[in-house]
mmCIF file of the C-alpha atoms, coordinates in Angstrom:
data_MODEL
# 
_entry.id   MODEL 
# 
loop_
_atom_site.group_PDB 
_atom_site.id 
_atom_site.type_symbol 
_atom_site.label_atom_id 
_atom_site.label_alt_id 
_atom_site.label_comp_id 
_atom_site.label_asym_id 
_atom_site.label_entity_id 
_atom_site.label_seq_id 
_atom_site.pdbx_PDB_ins_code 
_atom_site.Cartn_x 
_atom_site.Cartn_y 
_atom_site.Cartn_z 
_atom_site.occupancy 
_atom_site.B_iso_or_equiv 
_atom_site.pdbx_formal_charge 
_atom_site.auth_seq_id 
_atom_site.auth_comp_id 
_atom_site.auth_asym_id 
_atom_site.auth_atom_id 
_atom_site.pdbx_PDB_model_num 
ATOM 1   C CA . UNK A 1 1   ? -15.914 73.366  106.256 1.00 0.00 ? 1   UNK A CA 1 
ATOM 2   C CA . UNK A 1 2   ? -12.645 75.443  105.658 1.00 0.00 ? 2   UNK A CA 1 
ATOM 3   C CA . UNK A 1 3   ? -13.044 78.483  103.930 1.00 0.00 ? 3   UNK A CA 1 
ATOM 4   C CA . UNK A 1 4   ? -10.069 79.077  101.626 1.00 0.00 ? 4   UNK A CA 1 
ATOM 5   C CA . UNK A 1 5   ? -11.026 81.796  99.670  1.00 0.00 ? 5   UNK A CA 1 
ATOM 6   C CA . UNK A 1 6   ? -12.077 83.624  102.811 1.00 0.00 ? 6   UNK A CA 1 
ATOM 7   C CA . UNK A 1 7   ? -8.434  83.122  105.069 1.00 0.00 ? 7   UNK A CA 1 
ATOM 8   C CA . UNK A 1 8   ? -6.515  83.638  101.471 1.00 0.00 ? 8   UNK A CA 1 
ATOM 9   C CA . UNK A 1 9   ? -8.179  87.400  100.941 1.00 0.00 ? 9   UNK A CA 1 
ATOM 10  C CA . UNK A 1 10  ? -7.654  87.909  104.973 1.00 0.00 ? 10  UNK A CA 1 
ATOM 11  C CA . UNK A 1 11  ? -3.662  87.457  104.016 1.00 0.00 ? 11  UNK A CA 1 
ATOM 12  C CA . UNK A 1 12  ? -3.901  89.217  100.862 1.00 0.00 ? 12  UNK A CA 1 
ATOM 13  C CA . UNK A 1 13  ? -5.508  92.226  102.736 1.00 0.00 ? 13  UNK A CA 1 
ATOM 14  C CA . UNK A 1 14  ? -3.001  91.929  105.222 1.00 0.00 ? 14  UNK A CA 1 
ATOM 15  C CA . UNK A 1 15  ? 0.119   91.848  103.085 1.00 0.00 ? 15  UNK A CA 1 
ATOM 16  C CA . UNK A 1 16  ? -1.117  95.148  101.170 1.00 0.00 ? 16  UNK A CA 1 
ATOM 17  C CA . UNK A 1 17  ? -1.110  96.780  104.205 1.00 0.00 ? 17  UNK A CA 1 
ATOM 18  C CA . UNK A 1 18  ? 1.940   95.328  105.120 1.00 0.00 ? 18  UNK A CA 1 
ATOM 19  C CA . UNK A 1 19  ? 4.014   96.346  102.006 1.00 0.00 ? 19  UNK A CA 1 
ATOM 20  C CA . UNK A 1 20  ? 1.960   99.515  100.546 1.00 0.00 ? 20  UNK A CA 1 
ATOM 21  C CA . UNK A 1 21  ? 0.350   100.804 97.455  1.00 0.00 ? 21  UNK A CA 1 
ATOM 22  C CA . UNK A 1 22  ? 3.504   100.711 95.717  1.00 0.00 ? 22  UNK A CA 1 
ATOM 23  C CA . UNK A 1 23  ? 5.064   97.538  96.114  1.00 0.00 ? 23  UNK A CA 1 
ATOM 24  C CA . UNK A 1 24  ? 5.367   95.590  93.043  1.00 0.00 ? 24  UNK A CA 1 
ATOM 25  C CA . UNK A 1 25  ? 3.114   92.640  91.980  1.00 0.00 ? 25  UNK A CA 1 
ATOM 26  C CA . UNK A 1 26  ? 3.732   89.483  89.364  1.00 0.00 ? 26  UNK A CA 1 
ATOM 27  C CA . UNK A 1 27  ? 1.233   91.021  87.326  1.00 0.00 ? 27  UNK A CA 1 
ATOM 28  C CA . UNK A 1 28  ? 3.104   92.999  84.982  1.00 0.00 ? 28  UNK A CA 1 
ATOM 29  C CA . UNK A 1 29  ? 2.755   97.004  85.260  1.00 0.00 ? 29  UNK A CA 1 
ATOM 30  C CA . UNK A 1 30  ? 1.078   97.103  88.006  1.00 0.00 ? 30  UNK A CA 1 
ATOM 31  C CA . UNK A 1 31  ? 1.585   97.653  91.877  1.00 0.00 ? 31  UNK A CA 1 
ATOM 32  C CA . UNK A 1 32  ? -0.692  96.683  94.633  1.00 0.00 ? 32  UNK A CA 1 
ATOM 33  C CA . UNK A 1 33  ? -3.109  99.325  94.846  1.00 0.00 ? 33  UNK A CA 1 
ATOM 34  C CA . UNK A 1 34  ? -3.804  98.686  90.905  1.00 0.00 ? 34  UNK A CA 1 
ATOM 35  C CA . UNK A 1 35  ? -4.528  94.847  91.602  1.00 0.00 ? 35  UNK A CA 1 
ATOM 36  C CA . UNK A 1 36  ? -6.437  96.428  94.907  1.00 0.00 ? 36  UNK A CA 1 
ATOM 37  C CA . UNK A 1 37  ? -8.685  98.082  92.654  1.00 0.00 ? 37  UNK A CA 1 
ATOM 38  C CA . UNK A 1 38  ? -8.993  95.395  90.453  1.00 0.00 ? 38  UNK A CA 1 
ATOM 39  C CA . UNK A 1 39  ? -10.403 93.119  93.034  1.00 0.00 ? 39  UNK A CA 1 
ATOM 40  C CA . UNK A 1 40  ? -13.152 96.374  93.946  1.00 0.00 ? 40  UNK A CA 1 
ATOM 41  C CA . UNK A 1 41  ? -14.325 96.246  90.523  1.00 0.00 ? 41  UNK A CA 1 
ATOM 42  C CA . UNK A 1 42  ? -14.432 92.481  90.075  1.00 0.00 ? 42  UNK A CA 1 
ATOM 43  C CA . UNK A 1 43  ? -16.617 92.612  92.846  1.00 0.00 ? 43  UNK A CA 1 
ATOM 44  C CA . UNK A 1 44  ? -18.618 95.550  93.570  1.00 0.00 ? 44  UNK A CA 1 
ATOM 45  C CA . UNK A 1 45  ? -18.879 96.914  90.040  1.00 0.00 ? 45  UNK A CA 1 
ATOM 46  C CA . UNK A 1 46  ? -20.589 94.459  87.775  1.00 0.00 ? 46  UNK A CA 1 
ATOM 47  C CA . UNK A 1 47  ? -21.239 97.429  84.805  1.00 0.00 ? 47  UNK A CA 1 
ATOM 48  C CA . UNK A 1 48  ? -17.486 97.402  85.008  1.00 0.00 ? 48  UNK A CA 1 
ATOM 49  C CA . UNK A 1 49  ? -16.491 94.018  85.350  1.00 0.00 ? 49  UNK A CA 1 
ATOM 50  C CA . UNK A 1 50  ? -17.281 92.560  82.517  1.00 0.00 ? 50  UNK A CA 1 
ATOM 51  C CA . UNK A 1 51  ? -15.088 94.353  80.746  1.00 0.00 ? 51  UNK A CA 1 
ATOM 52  C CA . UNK A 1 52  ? -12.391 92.093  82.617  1.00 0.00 ? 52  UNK A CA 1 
ATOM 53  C CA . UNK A 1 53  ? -13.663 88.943  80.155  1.00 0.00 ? 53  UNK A CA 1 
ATOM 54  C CA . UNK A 1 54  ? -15.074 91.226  77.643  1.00 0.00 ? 54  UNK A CA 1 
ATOM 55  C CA . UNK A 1 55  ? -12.567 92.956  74.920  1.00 0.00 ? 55  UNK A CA 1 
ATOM 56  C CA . UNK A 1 56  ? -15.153 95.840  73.698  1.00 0.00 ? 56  UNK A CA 1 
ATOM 57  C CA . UNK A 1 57  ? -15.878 96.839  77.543  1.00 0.00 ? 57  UNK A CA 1 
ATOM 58  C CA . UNK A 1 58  ? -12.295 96.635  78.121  1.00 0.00 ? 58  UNK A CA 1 
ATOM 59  C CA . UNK A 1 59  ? -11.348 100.577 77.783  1.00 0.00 ? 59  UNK A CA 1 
ATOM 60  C CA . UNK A 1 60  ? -14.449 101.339 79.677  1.00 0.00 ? 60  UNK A CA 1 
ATOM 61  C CA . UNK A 1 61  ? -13.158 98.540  82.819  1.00 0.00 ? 61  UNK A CA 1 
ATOM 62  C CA . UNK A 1 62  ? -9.793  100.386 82.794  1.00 0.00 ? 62  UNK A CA 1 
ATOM 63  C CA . UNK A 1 63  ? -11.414 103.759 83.369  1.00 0.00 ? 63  UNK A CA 1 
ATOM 64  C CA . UNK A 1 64  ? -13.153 102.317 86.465  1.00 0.00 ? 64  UNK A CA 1 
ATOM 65  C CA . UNK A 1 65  ? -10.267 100.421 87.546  1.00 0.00 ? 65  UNK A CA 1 
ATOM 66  C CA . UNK A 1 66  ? -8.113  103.737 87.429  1.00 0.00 ? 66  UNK A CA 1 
ATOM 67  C CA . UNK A 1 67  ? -10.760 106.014 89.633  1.00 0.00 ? 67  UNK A CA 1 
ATOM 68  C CA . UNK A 1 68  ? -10.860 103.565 92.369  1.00 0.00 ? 68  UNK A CA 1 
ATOM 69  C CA . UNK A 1 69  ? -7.183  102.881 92.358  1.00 0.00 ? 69  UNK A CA 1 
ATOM 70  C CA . UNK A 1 70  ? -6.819  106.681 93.360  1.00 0.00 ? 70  UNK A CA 1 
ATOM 71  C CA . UNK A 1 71  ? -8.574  106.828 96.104  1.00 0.00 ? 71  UNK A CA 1 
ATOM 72  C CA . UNK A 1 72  ? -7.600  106.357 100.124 1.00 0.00 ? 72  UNK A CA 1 
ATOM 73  C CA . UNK A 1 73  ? -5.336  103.047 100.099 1.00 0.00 ? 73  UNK A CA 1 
ATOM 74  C CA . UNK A 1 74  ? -6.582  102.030 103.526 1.00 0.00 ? 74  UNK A CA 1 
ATOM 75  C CA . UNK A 1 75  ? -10.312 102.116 102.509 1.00 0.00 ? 75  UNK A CA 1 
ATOM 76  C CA . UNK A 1 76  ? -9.392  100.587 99.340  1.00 0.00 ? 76  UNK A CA 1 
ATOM 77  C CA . UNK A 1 77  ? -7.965  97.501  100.913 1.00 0.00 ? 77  UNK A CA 1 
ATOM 78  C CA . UNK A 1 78  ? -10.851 97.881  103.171 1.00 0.00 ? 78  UNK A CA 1 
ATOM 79  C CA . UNK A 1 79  ? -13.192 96.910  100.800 1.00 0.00 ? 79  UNK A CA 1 
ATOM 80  C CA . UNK A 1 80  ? -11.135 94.033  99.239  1.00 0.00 ? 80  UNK A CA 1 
ATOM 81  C CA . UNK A 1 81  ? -11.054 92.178  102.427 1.00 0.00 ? 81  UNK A CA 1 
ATOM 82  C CA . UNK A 1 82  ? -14.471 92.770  103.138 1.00 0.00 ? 82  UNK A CA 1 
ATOM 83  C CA . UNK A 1 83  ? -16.577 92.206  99.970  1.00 0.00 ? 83  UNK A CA 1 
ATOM 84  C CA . UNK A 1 84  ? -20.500 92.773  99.629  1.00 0.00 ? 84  UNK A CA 1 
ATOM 85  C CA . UNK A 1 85  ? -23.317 90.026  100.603 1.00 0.00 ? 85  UNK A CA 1 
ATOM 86  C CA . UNK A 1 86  ? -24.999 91.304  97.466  1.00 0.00 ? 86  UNK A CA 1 
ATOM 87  C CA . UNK A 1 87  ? -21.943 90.468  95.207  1.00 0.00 ? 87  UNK A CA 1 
ATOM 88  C CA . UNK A 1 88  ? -22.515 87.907  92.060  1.00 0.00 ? 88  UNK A CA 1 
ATOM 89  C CA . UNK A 1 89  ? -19.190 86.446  93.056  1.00 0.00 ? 89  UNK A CA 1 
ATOM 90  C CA . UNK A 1 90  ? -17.954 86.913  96.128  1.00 0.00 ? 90  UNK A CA 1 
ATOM 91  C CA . UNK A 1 91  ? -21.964 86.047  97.954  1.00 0.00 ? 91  UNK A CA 1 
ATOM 92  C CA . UNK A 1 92  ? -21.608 83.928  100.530 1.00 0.00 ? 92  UNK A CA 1 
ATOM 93  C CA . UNK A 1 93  ? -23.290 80.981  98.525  1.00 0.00 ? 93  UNK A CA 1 
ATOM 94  C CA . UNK A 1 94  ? -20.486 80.735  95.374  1.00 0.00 ? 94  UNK A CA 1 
ATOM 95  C CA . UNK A 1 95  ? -17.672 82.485  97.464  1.00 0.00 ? 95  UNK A CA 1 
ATOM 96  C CA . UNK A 1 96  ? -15.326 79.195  98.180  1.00 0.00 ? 96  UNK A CA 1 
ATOM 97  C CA . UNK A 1 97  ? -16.296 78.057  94.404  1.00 0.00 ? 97  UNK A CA 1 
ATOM 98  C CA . UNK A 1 98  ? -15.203 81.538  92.700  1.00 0.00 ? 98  UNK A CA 1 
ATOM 99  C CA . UNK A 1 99  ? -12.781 83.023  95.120  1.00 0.00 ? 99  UNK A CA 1 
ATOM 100 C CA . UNK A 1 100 ? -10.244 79.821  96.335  1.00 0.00 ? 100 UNK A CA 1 
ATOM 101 C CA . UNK A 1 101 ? -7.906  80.305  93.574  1.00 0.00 ? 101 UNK A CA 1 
ATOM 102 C CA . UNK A 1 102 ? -8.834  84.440  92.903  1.00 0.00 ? 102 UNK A CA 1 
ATOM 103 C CA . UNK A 1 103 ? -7.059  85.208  96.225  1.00 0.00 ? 103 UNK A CA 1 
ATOM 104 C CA . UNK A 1 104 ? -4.713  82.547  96.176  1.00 0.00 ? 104 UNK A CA 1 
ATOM 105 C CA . UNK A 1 105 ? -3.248  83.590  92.914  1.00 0.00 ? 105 UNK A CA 1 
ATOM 106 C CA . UNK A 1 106 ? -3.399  87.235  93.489  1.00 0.00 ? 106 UNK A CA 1 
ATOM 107 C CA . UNK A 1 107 ? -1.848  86.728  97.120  1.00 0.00 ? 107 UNK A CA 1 
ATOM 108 C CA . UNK A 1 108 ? 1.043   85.225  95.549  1.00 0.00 ? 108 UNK A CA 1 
ATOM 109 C CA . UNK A 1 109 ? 1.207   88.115  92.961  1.00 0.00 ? 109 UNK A CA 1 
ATOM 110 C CA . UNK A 1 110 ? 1.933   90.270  95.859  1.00 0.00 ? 110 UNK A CA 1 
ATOM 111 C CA . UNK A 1 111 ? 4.145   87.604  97.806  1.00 0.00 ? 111 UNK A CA 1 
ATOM 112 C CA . UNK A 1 112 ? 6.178   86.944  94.670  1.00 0.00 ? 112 UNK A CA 1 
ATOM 113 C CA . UNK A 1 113 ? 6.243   90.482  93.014  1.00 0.00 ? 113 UNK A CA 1 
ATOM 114 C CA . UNK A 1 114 ? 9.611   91.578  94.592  1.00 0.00 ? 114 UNK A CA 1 
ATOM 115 C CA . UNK A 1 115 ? 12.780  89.422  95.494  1.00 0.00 ? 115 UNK A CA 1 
ATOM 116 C CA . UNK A 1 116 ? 13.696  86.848  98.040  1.00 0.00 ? 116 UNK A CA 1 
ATOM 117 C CA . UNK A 1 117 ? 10.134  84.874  98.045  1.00 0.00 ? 117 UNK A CA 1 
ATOM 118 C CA . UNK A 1 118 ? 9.485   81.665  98.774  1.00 0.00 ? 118 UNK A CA 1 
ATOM 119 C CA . UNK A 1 119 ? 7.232   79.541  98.176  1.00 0.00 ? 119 UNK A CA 1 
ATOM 120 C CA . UNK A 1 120 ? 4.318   78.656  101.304 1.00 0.00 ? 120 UNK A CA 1 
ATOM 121 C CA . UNK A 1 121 ? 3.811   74.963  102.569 1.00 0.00 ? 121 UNK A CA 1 
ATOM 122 C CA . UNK A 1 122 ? 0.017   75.006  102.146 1.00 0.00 ? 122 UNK A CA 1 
ATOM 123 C CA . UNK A 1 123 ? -2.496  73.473  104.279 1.00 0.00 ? 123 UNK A CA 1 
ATOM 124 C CA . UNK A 1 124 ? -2.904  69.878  103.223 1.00 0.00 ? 124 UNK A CA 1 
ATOM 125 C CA . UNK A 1 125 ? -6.613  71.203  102.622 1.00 0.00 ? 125 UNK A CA 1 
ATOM 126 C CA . UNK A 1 126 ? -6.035  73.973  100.694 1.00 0.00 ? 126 UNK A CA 1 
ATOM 127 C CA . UNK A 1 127 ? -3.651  71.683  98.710  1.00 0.00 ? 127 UNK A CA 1 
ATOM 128 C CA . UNK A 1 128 ? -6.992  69.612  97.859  1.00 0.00 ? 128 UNK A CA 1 
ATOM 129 C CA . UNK A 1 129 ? -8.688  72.301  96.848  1.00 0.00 ? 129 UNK A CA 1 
ATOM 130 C CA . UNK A 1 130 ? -6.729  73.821  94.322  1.00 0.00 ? 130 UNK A CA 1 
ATOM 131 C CA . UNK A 1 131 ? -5.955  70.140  92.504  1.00 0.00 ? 131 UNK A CA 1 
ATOM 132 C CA . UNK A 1 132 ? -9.938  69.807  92.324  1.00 0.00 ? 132 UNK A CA 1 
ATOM 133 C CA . UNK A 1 133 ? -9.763  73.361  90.162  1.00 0.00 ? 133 UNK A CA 1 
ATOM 134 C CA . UNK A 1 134 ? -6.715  72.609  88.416  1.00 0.00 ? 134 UNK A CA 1 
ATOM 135 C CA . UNK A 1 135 ? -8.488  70.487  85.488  1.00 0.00 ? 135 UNK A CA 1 
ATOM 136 C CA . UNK A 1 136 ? -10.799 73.361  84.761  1.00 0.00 ? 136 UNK A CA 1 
ATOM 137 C CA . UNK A 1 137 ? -8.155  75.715  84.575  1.00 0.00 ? 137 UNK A CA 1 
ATOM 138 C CA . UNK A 1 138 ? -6.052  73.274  82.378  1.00 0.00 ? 138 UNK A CA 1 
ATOM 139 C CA . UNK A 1 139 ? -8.614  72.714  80.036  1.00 0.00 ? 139 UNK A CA 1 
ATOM 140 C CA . UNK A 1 140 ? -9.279  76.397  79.496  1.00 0.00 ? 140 UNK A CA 1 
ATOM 141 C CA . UNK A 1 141 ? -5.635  77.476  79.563  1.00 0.00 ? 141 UNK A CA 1 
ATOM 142 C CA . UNK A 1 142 ? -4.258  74.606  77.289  1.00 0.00 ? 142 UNK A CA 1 
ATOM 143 C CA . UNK A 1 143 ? -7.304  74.938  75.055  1.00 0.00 ? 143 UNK A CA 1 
ATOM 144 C CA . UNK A 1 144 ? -5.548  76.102  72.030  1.00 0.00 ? 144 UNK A CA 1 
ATOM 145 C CA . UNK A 1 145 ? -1.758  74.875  73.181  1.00 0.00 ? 145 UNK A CA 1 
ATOM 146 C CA . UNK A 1 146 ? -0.582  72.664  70.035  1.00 0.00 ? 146 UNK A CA 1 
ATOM 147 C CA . UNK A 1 147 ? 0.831   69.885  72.300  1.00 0.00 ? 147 UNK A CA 1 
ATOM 148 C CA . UNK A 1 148 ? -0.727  67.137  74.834  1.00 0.00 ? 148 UNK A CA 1 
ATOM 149 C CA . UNK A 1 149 ? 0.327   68.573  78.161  1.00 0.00 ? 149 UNK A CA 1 
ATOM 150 C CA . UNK A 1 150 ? 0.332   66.244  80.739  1.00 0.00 ? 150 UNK A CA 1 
ATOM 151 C CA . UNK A 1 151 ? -0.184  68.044  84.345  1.00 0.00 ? 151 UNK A CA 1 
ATOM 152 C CA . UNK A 1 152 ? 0.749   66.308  87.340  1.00 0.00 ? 152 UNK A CA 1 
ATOM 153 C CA . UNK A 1 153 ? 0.559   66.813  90.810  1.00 0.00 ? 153 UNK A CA 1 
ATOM 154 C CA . UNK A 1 154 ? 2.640   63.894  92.816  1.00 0.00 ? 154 UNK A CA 1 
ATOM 155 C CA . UNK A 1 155 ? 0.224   62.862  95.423  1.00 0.00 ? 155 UNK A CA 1 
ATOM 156 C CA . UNK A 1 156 ? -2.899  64.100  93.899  1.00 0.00 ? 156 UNK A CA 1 
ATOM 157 C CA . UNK A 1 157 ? -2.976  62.888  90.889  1.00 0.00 ? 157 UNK A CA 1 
ATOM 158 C CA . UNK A 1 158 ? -2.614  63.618  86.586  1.00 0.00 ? 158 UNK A CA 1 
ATOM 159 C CA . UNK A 1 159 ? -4.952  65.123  83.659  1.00 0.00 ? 159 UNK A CA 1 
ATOM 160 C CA . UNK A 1 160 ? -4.412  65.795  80.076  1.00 0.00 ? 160 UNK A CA 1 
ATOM 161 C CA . UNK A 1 161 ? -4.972  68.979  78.636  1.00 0.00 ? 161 UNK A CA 1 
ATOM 162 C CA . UNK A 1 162 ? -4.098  70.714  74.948  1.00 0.00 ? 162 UNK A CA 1 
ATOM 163 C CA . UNK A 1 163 ? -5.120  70.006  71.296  1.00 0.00 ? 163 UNK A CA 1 
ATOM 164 C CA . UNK A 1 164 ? -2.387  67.256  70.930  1.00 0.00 ? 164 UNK A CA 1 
ATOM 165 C CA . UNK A 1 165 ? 0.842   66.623  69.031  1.00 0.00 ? 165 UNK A CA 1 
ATOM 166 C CA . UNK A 1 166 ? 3.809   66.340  70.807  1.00 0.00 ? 166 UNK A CA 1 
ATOM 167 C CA . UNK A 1 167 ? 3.805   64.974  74.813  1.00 0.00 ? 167 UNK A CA 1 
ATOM 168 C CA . UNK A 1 168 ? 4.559   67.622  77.100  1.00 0.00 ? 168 UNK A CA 1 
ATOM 169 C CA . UNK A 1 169 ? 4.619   67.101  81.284  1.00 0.00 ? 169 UNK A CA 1 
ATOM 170 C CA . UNK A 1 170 ? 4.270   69.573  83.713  1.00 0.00 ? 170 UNK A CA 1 
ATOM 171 C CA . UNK A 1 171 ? 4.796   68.817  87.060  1.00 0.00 ? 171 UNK A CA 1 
ATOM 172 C CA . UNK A 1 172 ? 4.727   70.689  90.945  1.00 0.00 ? 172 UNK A CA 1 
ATOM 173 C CA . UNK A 1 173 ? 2.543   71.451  93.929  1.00 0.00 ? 173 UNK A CA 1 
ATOM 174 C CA . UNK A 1 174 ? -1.651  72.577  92.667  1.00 0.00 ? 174 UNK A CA 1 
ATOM 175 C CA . UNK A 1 175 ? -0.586  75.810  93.947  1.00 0.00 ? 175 UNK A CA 1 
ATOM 176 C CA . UNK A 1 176 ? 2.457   76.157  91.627  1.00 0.00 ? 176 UNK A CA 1 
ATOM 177 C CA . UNK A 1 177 ? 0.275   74.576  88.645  1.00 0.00 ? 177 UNK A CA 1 
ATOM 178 C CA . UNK A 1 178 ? -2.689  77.042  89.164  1.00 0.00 ? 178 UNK A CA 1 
ATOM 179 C CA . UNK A 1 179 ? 0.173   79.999  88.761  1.00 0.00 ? 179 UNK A CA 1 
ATOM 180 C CA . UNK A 1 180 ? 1.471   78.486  85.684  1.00 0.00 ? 180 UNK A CA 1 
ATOM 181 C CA . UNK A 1 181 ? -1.683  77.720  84.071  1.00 0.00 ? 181 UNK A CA 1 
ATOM 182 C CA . UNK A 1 182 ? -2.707  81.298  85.121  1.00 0.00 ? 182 UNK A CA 1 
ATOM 183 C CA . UNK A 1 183 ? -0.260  82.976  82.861  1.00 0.00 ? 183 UNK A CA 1 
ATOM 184 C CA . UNK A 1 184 ? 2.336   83.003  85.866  1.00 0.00 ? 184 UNK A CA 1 
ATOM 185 C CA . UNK A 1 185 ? 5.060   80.755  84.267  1.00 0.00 ? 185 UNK A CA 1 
ATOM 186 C CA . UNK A 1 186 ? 7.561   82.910  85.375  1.00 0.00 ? 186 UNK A CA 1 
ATOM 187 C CA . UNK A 1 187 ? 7.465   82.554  88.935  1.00 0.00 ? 187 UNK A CA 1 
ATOM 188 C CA . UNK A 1 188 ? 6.049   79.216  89.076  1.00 0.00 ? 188 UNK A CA 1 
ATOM 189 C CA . UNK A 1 189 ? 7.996   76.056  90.772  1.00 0.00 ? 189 UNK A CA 1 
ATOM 190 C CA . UNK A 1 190 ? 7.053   73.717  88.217  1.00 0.00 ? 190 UNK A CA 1 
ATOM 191 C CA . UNK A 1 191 ? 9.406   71.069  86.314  1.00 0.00 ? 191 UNK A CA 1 
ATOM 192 C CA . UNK A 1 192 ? 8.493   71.044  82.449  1.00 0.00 ? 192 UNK A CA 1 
ATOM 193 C CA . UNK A 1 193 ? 9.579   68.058  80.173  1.00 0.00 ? 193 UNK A CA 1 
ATOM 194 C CA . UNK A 1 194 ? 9.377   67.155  76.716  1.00 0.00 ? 194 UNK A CA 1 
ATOM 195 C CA . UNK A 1 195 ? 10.550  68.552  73.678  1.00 0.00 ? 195 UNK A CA 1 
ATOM 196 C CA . UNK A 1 196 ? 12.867  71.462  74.197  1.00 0.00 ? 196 UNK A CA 1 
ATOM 197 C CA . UNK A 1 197 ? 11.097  73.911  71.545  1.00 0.00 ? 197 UNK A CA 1 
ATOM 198 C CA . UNK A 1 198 ? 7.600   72.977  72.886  1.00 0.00 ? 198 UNK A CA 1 
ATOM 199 C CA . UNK A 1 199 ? 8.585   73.022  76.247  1.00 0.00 ? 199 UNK A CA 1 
ATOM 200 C CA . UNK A 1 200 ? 10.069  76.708  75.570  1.00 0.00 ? 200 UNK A CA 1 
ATOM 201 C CA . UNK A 1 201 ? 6.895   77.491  74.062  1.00 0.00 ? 201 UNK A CA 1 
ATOM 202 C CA . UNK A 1 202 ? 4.368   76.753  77.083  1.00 0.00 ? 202 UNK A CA 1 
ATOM 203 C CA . UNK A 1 203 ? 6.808   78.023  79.682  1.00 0.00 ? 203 UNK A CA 1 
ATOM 204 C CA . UNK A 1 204 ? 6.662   81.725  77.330  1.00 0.00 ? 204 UNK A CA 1 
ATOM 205 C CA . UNK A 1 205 ? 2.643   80.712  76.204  1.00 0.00 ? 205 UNK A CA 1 
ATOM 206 C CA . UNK A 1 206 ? 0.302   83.406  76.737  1.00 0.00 ? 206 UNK A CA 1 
ATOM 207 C CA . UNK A 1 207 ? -1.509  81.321  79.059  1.00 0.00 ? 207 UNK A CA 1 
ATOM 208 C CA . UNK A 1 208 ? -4.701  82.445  81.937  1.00 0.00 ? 208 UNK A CA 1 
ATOM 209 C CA . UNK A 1 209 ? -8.308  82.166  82.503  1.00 0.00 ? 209 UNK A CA 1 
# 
């Protein structure tokens, strides 16, 4: 079986080291070694991390986040490519189910944080993979949206998401639909139809997990 989420945080790790601690990432006020440090505390500090879902544990997250972003960047990229055995969600028994479309989204946060990106030709099998996951993600991200959204992947296939009201389609690769679900509008090839004031308002929707 193909492990996605395992060659995705292989080419995230790489490209860090590739491009620095500074370089800039999608996600907005942060550079790499802040998303670096992000990934150590999603993973090897559950006291901290659930302050990532959690608003009161929030300030107490951040703190965490900030200490391990300072240290060496080498050893901190060290220890996002190679996460714990012990880890409640990067173990080898949920790692393809929790960490496929982690990596892939934060790989293209690096890939597409500066200029003159384009986007990959995935693996016809990594393509799969993401569609399966894109419903979830739909139904979460769309949960509260006031507006049917259609999402549709040509060649994989179409789901409705939203609370209803007017018809809304969204349309591109499952890679380029996970990033726009995922609050990554922005940067996302995706072709949005429908009403020009509700389309306006998904494409600018606070929108993510």
């Amino acid at each position: 079986m193909s492990r996605y989420a395992r060659s995705e945080r292989a080419a995230l790790a790489d490209l860090m080291l590739d491009v620095g601690p500074d370089a800039p990432t999608v996600n907005t006020g942060w550079v790499t070694r802040d998303l670096a440090a992000h990934l150590v505390v999603r993973e090897r500090r559950p006291d901290a991390a659930a302050g990532i879902l959690l608003p009161p544990l929030a300030g107490y997250a951040e703190r965490v986040r900030r200490r391990i972003a300072a240290g060496n960047w080498a050893d901190l990229v060290g220890q996002v490519r190679r996460p714990p055995l012990w880890s409640p969600v990067s173990n080898p028994l949920v790692d393809e189910l929790t960490n496929t479309i982690e990596f892939f989204i934060h790989h293209e946060d690096v890939r597409r944080g500066g200029p003159d990106w384009q986007p990959r030709v995935l693996p016809a099998g990594l393509d799969a993979a993401l569609w399966r996951r894109v419903g979830p993600v739909a139904r979460l991200a769309l949960r509260r949206f006031p507006a049917t959204v259609a999402v549709r992947a040509p060649g994989h296939g179409q789901l409705d998401a939203g609370r209803g009201g007017d018809r809304l389609e969204v349309v591109g690769a499952p890679g380029e639909l996970v990033l726009f679900l995922s609050g990554r509008q922005r940067v996302a090839r995706v072709e949005v139809d429908g009403p020009p004031p509700a389309a306006e308002r998904l494409r600018t929707a606070s929108l993510g997990f």
